[in-house]
DRENKEDO-827430 format. One line per field, with one value per residue (C-alpha): residue in one letter; y, z, x. Coordinates in steps of 0.2 Angstrom, whole numbers. Layout:
N
code = (A, ...) .
y = (Y, ...) .
z = (Z, ...) .
x = (X, ...) .
***
This chain:
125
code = (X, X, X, X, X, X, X, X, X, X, X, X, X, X, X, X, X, X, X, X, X, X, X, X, X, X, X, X, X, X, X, X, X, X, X, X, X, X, X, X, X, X, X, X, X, X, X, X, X, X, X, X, X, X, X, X, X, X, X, X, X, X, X, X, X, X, X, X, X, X, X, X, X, X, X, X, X, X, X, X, X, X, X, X, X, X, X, X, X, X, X, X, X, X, X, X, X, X, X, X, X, X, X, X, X, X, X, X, X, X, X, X, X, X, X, X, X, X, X, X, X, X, X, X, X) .
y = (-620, -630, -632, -616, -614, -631, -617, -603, -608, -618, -603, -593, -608, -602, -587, -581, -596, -604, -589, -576, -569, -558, -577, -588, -574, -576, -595, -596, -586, -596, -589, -597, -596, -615, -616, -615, -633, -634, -623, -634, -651, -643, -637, -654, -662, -653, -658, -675, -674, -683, -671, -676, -696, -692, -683, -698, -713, -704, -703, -721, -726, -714, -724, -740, -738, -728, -714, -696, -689, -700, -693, -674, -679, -683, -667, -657, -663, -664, -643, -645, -653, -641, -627, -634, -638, -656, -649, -666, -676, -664, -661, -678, -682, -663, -668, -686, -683, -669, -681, -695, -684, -679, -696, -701, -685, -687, -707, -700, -687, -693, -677, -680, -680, -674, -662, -651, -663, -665, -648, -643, -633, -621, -618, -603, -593) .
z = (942, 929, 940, 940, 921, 921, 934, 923, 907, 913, 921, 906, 896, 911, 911, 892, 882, 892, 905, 894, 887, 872, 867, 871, 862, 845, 846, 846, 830, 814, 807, 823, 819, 818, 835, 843, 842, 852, 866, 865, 869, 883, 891, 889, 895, 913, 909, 911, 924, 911, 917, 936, 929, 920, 934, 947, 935, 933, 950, 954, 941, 949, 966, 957, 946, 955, 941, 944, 929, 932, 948, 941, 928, 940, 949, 932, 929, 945, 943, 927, 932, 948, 937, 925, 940, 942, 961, 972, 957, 955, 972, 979, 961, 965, 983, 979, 964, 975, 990, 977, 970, 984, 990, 975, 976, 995, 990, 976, 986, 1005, 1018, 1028, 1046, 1062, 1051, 1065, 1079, 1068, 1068, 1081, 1094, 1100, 1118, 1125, 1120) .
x = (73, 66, 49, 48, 49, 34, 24, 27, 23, 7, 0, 2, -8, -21, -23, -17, -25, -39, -45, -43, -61, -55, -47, -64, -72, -61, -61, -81, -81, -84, -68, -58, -38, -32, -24, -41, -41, -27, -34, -52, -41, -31, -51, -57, -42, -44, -62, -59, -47, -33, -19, -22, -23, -7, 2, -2, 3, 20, 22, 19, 31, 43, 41, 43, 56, 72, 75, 78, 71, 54, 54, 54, 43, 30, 34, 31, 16, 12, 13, 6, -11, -11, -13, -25, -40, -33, -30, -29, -22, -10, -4, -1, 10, 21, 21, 26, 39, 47, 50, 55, 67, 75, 79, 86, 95, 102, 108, 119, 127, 129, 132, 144, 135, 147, 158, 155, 162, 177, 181, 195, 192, 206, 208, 208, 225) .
***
């Protein structure tokens, strides 16, 4: 759930603050409101490919330390630096926080494996 709030607040960053023309428009105005700044540093760090950079150290540090919120971390800005045109970066540290989180996920809660078998099975009345 909390991926989807990453995905949903990045996309708006996209598409309402750097895609949006009536923004780029106001921001290349002399009289440029203050938080232009802001939105120049998120265009040149996609630029750079710093989120992508970002993203896969996260997720190396995920696989090398065991932590669950490392592990989603890297997944975050894994989403993050898909969305800001950091695309292979980006994927490979979702794909490898994801799967980094689920292990961790599936050693703290062991599934019991034969429930079924263990079930009784009434003969025929």
């Amino acid at each position: 759930m909390l991926l989807l709030i990453v995905a949903l607040a990045t996309a708006w960053l996209r598409y309402g603050l750097i895609e949006s023309s009536a923004i780029g428009q106001l921001c290349s105005t002399s009289h440029a409101p203050s938080w232009c700044s802001g939105r120049q540093w998120l265009v040149l760090g996609f630029l750079h490919n710093v989120y992508g950079v970002v993203a896969l150290i996260t997720a190396v540090l995920a696989l090398l330390w065991q932590r669950p919120w490392l592990a989603w971390l890297a997944a975050a800005l894994g989403v993050f630096a898909l969305e800001l045109y950091c695309f292979e970066a980006g994927a490979l540290a979702l794909l490898l926080g994801c799967l980094r989180l689920l292990r961790l996920q599936s050693r703290a809660a062991p599934v019991e494996q034969h429930r079924q078998r263990q079930q009784q099975i009434q003969s025929q009345p």
